[in-house]
N, C-alpha and C positions, 0 to 999 in steps of 0.2 A: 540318798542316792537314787535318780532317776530310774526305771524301768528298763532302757535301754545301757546303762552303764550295768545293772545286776547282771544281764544278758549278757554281756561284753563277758566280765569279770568268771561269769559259769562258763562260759566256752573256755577263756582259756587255761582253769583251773583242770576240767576235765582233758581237755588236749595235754597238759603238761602230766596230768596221773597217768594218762595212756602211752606217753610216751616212757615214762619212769620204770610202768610197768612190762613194757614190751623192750627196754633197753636192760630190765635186770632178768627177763626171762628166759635168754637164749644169747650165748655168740650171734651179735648182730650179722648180717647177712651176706655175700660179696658184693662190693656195690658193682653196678653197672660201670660199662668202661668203652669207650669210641674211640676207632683210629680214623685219621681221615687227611689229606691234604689239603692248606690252606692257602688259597694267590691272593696275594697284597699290593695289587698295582695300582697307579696310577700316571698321570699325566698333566704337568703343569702347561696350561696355553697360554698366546697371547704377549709371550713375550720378546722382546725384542732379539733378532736373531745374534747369536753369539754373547749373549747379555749371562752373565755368574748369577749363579742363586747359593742361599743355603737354604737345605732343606734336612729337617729331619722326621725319622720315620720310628715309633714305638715298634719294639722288639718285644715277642712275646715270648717269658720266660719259665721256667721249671718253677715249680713248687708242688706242695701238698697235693695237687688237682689236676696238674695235667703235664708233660713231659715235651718237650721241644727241640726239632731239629731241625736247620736248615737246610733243605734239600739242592735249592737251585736261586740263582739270583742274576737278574740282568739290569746293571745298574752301569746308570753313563759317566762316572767318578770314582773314584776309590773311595768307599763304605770306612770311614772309623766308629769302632764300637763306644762310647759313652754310658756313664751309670750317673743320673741326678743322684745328689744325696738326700733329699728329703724324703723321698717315699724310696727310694732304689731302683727307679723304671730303668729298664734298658734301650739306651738310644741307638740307631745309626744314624751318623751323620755323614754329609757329601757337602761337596763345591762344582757341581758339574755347571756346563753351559749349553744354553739354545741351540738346539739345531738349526740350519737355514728356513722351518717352517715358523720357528719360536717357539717349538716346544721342546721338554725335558718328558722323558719315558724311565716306570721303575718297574721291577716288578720282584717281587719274592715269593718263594713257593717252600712252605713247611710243611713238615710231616708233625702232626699231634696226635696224642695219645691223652686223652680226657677222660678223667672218672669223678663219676659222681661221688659230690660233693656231701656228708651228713654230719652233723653235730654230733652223732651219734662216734663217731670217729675222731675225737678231737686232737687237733694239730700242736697240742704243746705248751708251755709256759711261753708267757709275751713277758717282754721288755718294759723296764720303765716307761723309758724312751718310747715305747710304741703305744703304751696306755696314754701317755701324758697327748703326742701327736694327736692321735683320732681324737680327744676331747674335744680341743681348740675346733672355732668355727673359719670357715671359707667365706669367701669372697658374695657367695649369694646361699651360701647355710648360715643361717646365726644361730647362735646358742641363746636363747633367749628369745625374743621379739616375735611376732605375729605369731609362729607356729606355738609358742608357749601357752598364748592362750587358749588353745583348744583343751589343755587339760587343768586350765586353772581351774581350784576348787573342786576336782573328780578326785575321787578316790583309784587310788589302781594300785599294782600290788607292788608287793616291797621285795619279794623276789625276782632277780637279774633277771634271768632267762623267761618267769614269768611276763616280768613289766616290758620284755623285748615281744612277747605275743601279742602286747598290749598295743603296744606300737601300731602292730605288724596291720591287727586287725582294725587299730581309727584310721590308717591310711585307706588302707582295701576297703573299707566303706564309706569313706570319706570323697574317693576320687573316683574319676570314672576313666579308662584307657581308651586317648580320642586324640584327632589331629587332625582335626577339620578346623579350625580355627587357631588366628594366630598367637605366636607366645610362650607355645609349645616348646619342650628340645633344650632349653637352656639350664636347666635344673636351679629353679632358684625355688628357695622351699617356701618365699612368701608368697611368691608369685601362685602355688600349686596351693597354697592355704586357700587363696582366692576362689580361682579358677577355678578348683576341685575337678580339675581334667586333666591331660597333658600324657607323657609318655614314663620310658624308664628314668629318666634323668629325673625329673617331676617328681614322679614315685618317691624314690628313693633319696632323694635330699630332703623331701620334707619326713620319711623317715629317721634321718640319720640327724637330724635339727632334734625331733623333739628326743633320742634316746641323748644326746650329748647333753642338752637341757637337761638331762635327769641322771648326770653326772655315770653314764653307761658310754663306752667306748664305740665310734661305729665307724666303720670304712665304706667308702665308694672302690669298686672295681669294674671299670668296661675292659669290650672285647666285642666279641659276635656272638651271636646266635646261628648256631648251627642246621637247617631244619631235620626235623626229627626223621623224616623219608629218608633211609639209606640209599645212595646213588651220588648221582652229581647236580651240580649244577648254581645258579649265584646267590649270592647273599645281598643282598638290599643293600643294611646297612648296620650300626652297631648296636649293641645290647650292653645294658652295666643293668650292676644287683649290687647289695651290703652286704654286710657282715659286722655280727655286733659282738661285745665281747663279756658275756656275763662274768668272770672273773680273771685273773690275769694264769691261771692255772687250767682252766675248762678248756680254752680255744676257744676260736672264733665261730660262732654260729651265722648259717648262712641264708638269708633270705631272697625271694625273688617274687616282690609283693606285683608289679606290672603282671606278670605272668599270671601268678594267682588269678587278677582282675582280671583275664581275658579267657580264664579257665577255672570258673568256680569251683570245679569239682577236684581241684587238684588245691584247693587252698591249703589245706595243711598238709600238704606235702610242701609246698615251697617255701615253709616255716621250717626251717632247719634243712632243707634237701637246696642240691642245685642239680637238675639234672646234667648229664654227660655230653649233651649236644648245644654247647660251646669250646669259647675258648679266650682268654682272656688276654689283656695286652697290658695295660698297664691299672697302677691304683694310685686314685687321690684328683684331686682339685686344687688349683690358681697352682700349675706346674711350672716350675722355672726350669729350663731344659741346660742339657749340657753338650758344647759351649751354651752359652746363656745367649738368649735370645734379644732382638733390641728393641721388641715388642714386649708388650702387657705378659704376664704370665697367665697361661691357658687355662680357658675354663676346666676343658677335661683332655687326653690325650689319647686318641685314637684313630683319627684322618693324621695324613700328611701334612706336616706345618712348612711352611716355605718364606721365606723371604729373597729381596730384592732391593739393594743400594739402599737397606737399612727401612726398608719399610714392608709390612705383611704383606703377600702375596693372596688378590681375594681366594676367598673360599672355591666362588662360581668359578674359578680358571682353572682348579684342579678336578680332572675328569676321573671319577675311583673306581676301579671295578674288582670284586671279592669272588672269589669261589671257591666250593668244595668240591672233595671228592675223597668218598669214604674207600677204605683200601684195607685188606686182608692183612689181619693183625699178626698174624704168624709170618710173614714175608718181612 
């Protein structure tokens, strides 16, 4: 065993006694918790005036982490609600038309209530069905192939939640959090073997490659990032993180290895934490939507998908703009 695998292997032996120790020593703590409203707009251009689209829009829904309600909605079609069956994303779908400019305007405004996320907390018995899903590999994660061999022939531990640190920490030293360069944003985990740059999507598929490679359960989930400054104002653009499942009784443990990398000092906090300031939209990769789309199924689901007389709608023609605005949780 090389020098720097002993290193590896002591950090996350001690990180997991510390956390053993500090989850058997006290009623774990209240987690933190954010209210806030979130605008979901955008704007398809460029099309021809009076011309049909379908467009649908990811619906951010209730679970374990965060609570959802539709406040307000300015939408040029009558909205039907839709559920994929593969992962269970919540769709809205439309058939509106062009205005006389050529464009289509949406906009949706919720109120969320998000708490931080801890393993320390866990969510439940999983499903067969849901162990078996996250195994299988996506469209640009393989299970298997380039990213496998970064632990050919390493020793690492034979405990779940351990060999999920293990992961956590060859990524986060592995990759550097960058986007000056092209290539970035598509989450393909051979691509990020390479590269050893890239963003969240980057990050976390070549995470969730090598834990499936080692027969550990792991999910993709986007959404936004919220910024941490209470007040208002916009959101760039999306954020996704995993979650991995060391037994099918534990829950799901959640990481946020991008983040870490951009904030050393919070690294093992985003081993098992997600802080409170997001909010998530949908989970999973190569999404077949419902109705079914006549296009590819999506790499991930969190912009507006649109089409036009049966062909995708480019990316460049839909104009997106997000915001927050944190609001008094007692009201």
């Amino acid at each position: 065993m090389d020098r720097r695998t002993r290193r590896r292997l002591a950090c996350v032996l001690m990180a997991m006694v510390a956390f053993a120790a500090d989850g058997a020593a006290s009623v774990p703590s209240t987690p933190k918790s954010r209210d806030f409203l979130f605008t979901y707009a955008a704007t398809l251009t460029g099309l021809p005036p009076g011309s049909a689209a379908r467009i649908w829009l990811p619906t951010p829904s209730d679970d374990a982490d965060q609570t959802v309600t539709l406040v307000s909605q300015q939408l040029p079609a009558r909205p039907h609600s839709t559920q994929e069956p593969k992962y269970g994303n919540r769709i809205l779908y439309l058939e509106p038309q062009a205005d006389a400019e050529g464009k289509i305007s949406l906009a949706l405004t919720y109120r969320v209530h998000r708490t931080e996320c801890s393993m320390k907390q866990p969510t439940g018995p999983v499903d067969a069905e849901q162990v078996r899903l996250f195994l299988q590999p996506d469209a640009k994660v393989p299970v298997g192939g380039k990213p496998a061999r970064l632990i050919e022939d390493k020793r690492f531990p034979t405990d779940p939640a351990a060999l999920g640190r293990y992961f956590y920490d060859l990524v986060d030293d592995r990759m550097e959090y960058r986007k000056d360069k092209p290539g970035w944003g598509t989450g393909d985990a051979e691509w990020a073997c390479d590269s050893r740059f890239g963003n969240c999507t980057d990050f976390h598929s070549l995470f969730i490659s090598l834990a499936r490679t080692s027969k550990l359960p792991a999910k993709f989930e986007i959404g936004f990032g919220i910024p941490e400054k209470r007040g208002a104002g916009e959101v760039p653009g999306y954020h996704c993180w995993a979650k991995f499942l060391p037994s099918a009784t534990a829950g799901w443990v959640p990481v946020d290895i991008s983040e870490a990398n951009k904030h050393p000092e919070k690294r093992d906090y985003f081993f098992g934490h997600l802080c409170e300031n997001r909010v998530a939209f949908s989970v999973g990769r190569d999404v077949v939507l419902t109705p079914k789309q006549a296009g590819l199924p999506l790499n991930f689901f969190v912009y507006p998908y649109a089409e036009v007389d049966g062909e995708s709608w480019p990316a460049d023609r839909i104009e997106k703009q997000f915001r927050y605005q944190d609001v008094d949780p007692s009201k």
